[in-house]
PDBQT receptor file of N, H, CA, C and O in Angstrom, charges set to zero:
ATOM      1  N   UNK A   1      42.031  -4.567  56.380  1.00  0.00    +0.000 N 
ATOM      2  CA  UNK A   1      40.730  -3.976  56.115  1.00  0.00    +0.000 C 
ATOM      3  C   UNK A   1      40.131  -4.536  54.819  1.00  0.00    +0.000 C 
ATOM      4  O   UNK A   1      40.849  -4.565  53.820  1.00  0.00    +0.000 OA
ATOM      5  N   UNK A   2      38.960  -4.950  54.766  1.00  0.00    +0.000 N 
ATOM      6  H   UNK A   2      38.377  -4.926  55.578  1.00  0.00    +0.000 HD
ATOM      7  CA  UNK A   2      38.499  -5.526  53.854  1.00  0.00    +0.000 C 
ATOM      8  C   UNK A   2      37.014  -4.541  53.524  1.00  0.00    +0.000 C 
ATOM      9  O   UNK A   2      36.176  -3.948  54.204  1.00  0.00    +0.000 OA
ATOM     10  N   UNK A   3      37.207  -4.718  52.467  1.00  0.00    +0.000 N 
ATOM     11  H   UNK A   3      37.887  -5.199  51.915  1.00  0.00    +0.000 HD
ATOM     12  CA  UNK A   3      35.579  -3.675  51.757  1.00  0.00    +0.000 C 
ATOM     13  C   UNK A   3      34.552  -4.807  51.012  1.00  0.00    +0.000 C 
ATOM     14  O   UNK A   3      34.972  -5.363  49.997  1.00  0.00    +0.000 OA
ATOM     15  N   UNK A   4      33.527  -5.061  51.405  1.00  0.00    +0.000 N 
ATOM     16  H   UNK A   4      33.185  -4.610  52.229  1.00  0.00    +0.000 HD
ATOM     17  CA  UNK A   4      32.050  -5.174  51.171  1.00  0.00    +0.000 C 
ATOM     18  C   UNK A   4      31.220  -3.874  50.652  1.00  0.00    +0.000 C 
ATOM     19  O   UNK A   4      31.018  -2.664  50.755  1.00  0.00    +0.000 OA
ATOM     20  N   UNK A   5      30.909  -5.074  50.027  1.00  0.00    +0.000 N 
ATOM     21  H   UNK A   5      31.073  -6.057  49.944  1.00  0.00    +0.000 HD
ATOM     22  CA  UNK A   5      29.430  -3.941  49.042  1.00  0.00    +0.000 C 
ATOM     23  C   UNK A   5      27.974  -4.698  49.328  1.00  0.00    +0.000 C 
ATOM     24  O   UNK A   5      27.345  -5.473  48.607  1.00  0.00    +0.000 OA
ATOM     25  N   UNK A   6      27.683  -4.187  50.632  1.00  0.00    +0.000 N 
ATOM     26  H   UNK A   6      28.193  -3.558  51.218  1.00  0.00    +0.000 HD
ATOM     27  CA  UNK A   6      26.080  -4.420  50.552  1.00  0.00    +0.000 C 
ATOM     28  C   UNK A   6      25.125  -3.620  50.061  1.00  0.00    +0.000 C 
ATOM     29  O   UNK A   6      25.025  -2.410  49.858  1.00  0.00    +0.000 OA
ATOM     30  N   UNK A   7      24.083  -5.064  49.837  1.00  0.00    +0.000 N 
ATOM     31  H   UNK A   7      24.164  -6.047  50.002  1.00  0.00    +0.000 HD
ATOM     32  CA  UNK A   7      23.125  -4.355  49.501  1.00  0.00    +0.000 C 
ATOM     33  C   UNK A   7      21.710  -4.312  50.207  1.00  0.00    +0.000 C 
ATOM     34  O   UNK A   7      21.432  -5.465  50.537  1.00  0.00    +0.000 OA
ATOM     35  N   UNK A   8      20.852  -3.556  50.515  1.00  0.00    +0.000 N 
ATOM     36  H   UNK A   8      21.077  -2.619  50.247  1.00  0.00    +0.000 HD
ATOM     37  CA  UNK A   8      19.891  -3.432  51.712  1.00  0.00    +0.000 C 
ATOM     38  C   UNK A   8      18.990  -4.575  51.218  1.00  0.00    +0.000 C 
ATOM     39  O   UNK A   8      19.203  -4.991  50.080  1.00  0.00    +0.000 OA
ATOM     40  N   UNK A   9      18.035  -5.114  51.929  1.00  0.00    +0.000 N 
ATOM     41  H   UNK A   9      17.862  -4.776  52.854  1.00  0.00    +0.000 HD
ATOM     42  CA  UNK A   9      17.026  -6.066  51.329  1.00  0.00    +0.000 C 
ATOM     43  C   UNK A   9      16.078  -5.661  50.355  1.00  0.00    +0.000 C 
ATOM     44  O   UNK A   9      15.926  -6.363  49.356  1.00  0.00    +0.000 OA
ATOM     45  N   UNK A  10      15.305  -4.439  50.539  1.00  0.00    +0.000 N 
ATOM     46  H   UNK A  10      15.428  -3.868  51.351  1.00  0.00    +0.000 HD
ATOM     47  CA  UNK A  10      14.782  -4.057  49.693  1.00  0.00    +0.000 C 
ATOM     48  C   UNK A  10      14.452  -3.585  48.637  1.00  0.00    +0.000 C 
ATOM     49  O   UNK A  10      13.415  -3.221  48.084  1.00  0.00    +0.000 OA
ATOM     50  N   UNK A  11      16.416  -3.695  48.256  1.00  0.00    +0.000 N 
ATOM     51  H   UNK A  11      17.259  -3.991  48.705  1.00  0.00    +0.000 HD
ATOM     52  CA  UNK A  11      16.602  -3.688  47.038  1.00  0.00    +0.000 C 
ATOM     53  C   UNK A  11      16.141  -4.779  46.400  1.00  0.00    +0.000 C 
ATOM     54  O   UNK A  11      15.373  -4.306  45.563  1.00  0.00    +0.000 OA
ATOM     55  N   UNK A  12      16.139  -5.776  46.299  1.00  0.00    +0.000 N 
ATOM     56  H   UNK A  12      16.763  -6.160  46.980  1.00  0.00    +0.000 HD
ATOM     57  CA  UNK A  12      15.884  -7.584  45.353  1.00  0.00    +0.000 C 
ATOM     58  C   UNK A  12      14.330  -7.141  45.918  1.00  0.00    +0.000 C 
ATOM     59  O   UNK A  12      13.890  -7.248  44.773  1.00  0.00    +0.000 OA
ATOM     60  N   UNK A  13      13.256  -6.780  46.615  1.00  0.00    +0.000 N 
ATOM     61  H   UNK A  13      13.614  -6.692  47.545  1.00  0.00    +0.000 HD
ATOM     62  CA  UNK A  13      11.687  -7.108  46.511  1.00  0.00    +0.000 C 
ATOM     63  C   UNK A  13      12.165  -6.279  46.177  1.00  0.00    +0.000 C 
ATOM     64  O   UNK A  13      13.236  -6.751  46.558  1.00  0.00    +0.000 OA
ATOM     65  N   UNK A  14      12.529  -5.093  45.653  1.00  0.00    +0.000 N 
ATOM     66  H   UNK A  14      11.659  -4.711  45.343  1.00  0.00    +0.000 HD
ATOM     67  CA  UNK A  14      11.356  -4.053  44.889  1.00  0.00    +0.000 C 
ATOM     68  C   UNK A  14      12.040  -4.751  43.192  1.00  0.00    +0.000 C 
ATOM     69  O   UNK A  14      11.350  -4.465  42.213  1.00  0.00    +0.000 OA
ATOM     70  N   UNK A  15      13.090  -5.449  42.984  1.00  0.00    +0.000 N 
ATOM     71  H   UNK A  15      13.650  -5.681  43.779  1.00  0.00    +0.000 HD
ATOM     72  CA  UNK A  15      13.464  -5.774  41.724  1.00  0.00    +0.000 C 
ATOM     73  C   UNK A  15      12.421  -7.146  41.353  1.00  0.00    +0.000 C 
ATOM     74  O   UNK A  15      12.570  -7.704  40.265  1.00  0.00    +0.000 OA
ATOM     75  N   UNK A  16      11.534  -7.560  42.177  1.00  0.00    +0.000 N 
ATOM     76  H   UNK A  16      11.413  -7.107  43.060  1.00  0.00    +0.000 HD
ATOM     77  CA  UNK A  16      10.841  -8.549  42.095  1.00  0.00    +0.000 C 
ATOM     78  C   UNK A  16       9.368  -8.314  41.965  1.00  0.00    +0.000 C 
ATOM     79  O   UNK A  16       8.581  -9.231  41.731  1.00  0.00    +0.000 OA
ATOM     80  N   UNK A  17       8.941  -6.806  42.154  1.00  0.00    +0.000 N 
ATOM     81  H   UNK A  17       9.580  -6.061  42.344  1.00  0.00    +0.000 HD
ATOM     82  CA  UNK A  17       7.904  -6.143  41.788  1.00  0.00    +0.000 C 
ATOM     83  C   UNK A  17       7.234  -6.766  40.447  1.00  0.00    +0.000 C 
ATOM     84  O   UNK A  17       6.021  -6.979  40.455  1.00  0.00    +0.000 OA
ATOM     85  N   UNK A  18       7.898  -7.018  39.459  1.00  0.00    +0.000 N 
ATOM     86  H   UNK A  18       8.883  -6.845  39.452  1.00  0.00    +0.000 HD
ATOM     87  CA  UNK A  18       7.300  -6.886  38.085  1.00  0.00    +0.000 C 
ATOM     88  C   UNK A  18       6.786  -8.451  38.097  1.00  0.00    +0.000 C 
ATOM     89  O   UNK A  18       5.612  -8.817  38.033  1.00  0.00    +0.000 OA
ATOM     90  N   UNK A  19       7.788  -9.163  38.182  1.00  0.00    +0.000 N 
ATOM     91  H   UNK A  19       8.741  -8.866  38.234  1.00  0.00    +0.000 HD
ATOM     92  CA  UNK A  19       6.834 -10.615  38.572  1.00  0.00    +0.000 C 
ATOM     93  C   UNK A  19       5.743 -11.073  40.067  1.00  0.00    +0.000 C 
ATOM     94  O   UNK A  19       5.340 -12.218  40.270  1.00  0.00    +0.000 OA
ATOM     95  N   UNK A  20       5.484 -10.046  40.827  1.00  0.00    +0.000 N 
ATOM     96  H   UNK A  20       5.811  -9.115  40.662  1.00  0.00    +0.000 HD
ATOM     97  CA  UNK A  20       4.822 -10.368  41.708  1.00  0.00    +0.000 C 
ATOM     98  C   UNK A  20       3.448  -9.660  40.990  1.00  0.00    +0.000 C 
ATOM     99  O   UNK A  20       2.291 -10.073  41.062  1.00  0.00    +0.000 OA
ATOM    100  N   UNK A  21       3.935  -8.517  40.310  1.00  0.00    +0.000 N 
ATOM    101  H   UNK A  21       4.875  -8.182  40.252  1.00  0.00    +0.000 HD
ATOM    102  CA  UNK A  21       2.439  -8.115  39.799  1.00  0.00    +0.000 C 
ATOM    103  C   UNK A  21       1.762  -8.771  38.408  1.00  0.00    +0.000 C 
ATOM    104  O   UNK A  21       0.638  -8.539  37.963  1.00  0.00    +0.000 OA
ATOM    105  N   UNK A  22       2.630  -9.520  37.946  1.00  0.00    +0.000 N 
ATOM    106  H   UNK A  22       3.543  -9.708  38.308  1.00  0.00    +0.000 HD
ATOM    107  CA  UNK A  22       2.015 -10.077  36.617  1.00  0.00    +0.000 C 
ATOM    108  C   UNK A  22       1.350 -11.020  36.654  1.00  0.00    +0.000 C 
ATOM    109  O   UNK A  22       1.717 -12.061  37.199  1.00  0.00    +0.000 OA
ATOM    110  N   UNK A  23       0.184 -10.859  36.064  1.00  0.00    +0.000 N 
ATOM    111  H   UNK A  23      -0.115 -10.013  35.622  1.00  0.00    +0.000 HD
ATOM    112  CA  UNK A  23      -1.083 -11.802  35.929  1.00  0.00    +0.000 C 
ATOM    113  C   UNK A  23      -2.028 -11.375  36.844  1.00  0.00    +0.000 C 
ATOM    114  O   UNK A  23      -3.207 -11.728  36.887  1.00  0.00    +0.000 OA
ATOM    115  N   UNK A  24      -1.396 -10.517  37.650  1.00  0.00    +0.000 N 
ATOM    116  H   UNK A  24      -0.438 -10.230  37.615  1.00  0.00    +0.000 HD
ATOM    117  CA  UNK A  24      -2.283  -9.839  38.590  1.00  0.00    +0.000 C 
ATOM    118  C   UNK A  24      -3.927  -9.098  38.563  1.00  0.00    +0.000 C 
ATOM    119  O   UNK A  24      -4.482  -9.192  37.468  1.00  0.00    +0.000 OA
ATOM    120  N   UNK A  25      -4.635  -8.462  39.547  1.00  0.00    +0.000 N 
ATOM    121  H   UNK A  25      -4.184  -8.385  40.436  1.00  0.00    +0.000 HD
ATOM    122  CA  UNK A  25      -5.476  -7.237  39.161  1.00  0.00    +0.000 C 
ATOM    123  C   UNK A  25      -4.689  -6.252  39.482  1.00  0.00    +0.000 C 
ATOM    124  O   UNK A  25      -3.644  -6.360  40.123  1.00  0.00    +0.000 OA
ATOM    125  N   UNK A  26      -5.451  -4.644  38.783  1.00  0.00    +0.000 N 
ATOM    126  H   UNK A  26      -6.301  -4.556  38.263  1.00  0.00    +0.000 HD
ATOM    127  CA  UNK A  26      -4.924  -3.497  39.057  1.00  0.00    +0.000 C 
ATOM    128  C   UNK A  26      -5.247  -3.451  40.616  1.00  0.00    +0.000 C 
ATOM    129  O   UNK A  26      -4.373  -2.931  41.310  1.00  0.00    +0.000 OA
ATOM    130  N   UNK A  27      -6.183  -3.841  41.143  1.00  0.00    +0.000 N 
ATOM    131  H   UNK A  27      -6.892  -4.264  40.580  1.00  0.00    +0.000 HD
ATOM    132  CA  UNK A  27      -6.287  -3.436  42.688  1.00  0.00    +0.000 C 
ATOM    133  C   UNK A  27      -5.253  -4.136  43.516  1.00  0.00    +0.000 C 
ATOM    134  O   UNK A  27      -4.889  -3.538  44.529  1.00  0.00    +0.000 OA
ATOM    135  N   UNK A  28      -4.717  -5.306  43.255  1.00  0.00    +0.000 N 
ATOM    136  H   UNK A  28      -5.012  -5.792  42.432  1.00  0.00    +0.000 HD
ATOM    137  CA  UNK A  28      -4.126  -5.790  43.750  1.00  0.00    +0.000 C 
ATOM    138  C   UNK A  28      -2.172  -5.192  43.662  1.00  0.00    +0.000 C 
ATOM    139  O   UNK A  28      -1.249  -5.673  44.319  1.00  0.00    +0.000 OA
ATOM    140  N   UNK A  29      -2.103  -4.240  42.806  1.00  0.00    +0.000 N 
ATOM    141  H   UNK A  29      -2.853  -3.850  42.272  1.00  0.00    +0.000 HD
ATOM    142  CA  UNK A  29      -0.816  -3.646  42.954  1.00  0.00    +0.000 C 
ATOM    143  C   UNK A  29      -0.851  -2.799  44.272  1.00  0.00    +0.000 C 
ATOM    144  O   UNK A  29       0.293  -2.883  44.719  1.00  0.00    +0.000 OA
ATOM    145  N   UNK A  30      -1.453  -2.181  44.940  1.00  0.00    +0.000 N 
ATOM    146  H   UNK A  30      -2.382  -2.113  44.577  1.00  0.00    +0.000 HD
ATOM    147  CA  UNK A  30      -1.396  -1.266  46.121  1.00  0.00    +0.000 C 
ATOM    148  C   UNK A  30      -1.280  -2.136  47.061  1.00  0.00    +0.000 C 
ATOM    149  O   UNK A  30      -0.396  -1.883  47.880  1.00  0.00    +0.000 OA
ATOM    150  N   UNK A  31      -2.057  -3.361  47.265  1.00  0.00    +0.000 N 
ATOM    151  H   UNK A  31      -2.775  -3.567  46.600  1.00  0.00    +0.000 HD
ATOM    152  CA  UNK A  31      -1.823  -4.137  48.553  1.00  0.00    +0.000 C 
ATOM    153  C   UNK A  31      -0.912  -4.732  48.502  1.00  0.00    +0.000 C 
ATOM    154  O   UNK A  31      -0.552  -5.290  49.538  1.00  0.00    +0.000 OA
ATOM    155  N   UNK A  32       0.015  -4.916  47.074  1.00  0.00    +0.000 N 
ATOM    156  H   UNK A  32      -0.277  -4.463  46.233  1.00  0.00    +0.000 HD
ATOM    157  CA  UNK A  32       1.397  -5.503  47.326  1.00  0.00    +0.000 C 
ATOM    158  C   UNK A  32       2.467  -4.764  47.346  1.00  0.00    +0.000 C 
ATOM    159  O   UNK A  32       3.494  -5.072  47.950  1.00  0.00    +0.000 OA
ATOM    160  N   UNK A  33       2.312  -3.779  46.714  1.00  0.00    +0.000 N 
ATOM    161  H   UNK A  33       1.478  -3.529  46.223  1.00  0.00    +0.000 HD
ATOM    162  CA  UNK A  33       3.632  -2.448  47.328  1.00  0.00    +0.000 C 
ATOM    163  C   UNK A  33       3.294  -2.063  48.995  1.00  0.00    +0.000 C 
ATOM    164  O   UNK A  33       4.100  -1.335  49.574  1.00  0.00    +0.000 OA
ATOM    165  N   UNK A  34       2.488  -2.403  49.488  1.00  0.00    +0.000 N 
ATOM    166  H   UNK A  34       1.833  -2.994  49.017  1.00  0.00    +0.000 HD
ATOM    167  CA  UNK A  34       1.938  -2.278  50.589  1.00  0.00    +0.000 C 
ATOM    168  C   UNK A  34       2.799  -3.160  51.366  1.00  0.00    +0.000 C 
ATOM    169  O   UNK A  34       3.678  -2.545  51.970  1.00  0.00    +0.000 OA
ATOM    170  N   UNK A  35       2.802  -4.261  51.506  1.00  0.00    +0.000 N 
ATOM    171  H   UNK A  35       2.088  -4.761  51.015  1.00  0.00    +0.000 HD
ATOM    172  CA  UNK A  35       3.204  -5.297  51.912  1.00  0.00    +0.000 C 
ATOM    173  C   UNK A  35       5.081  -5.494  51.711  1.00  0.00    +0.000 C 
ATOM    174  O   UNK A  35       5.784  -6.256  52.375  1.00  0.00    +0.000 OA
ATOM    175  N   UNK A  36       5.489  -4.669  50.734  1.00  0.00    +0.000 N 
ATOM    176  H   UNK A  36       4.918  -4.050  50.195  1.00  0.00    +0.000 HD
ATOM    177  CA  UNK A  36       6.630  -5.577  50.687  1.00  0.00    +0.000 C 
ATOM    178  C   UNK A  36       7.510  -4.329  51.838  1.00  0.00    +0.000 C 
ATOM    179  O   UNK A  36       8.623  -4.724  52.185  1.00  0.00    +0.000 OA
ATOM    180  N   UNK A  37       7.273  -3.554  52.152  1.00  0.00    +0.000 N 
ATOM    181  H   UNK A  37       6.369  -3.234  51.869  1.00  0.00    +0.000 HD
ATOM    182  CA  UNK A  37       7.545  -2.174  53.570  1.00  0.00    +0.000 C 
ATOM    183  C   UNK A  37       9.053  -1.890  52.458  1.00  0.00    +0.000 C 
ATOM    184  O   UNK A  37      10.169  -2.367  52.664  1.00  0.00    +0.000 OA
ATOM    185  N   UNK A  38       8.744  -1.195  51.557  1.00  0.00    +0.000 N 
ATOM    186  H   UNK A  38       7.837  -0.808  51.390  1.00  0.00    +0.000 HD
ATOM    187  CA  UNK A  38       9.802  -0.377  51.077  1.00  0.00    +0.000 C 
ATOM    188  C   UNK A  38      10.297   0.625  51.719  1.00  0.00    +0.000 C 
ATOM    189  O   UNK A  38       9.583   1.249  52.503  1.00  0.00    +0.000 OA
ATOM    190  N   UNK A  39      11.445   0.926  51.536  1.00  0.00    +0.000 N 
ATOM    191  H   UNK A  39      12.026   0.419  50.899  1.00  0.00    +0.000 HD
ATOM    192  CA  UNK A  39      12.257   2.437  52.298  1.00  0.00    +0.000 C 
ATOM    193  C   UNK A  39      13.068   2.994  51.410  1.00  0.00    +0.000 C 
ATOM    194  O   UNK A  39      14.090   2.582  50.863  1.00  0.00    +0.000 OA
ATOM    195  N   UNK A  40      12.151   4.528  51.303  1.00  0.00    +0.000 N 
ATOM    196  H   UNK A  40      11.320   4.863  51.748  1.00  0.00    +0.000 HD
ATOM    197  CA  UNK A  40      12.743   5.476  49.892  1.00  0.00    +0.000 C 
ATOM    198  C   UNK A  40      14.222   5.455  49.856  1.00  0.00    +0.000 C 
ATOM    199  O   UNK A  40      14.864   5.351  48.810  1.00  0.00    +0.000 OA
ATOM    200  N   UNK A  41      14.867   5.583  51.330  1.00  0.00    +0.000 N 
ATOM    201  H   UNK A  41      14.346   5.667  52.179  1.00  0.00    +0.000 HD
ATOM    202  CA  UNK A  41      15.763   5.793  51.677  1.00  0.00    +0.000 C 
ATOM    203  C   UNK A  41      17.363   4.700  50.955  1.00  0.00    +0.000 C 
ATOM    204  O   UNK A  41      18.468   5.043  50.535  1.00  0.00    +0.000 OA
ATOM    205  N   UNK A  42      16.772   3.524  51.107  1.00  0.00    +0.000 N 
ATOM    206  H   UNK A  42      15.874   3.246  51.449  1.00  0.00    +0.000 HD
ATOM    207  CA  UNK A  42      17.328   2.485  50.938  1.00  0.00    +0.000 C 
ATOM    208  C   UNK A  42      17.473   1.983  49.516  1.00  0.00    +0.000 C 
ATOM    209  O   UNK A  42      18.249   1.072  49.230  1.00  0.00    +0.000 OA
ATOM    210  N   UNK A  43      16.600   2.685  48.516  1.00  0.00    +0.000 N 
ATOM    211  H   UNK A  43      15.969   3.425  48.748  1.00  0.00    +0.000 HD
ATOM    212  CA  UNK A  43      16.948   2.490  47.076  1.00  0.00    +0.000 C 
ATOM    213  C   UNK A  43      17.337   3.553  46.868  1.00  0.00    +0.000 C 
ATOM    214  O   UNK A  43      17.711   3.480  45.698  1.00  0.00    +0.000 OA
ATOM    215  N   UNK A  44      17.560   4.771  47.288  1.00  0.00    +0.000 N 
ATOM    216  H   UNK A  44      17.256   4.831  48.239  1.00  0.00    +0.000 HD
ATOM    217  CA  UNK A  44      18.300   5.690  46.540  1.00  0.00    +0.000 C 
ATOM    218  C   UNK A  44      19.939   5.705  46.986  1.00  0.00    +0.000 C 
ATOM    219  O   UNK A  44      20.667   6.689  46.856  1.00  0.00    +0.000 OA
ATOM    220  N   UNK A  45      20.336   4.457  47.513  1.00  0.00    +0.000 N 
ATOM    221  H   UNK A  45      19.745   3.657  47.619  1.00  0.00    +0.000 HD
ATOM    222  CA  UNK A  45      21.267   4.076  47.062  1.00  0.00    +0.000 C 
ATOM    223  C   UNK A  45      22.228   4.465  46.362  1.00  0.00    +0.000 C 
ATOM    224  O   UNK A  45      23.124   3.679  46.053  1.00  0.00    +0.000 OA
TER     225      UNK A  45
């Protein structure tokens, strides 16, 4: 038996949030949390 530690995908985009929004507009933060289909579920990890 062997043990793995995954981790869901949406962990690394939401850790990639801060450089996808920089240099950005403020309007443009909603259409990209929009886009990346986060799941509450999956970062509370």
């Amino acid at each position: 038996p062997y043990r793995l530690k995954v981790r869901p995908p949406c962990f690394a985009i939401y850790q990639s949030f801060v450089e996808q929004v920089t240099g950005g507009q403020v309007a443009d933060v909603i259409a990209i949390l929009g886009s990346q289909n986060l799941i509450a579920g999956e970062l509370d990890r």
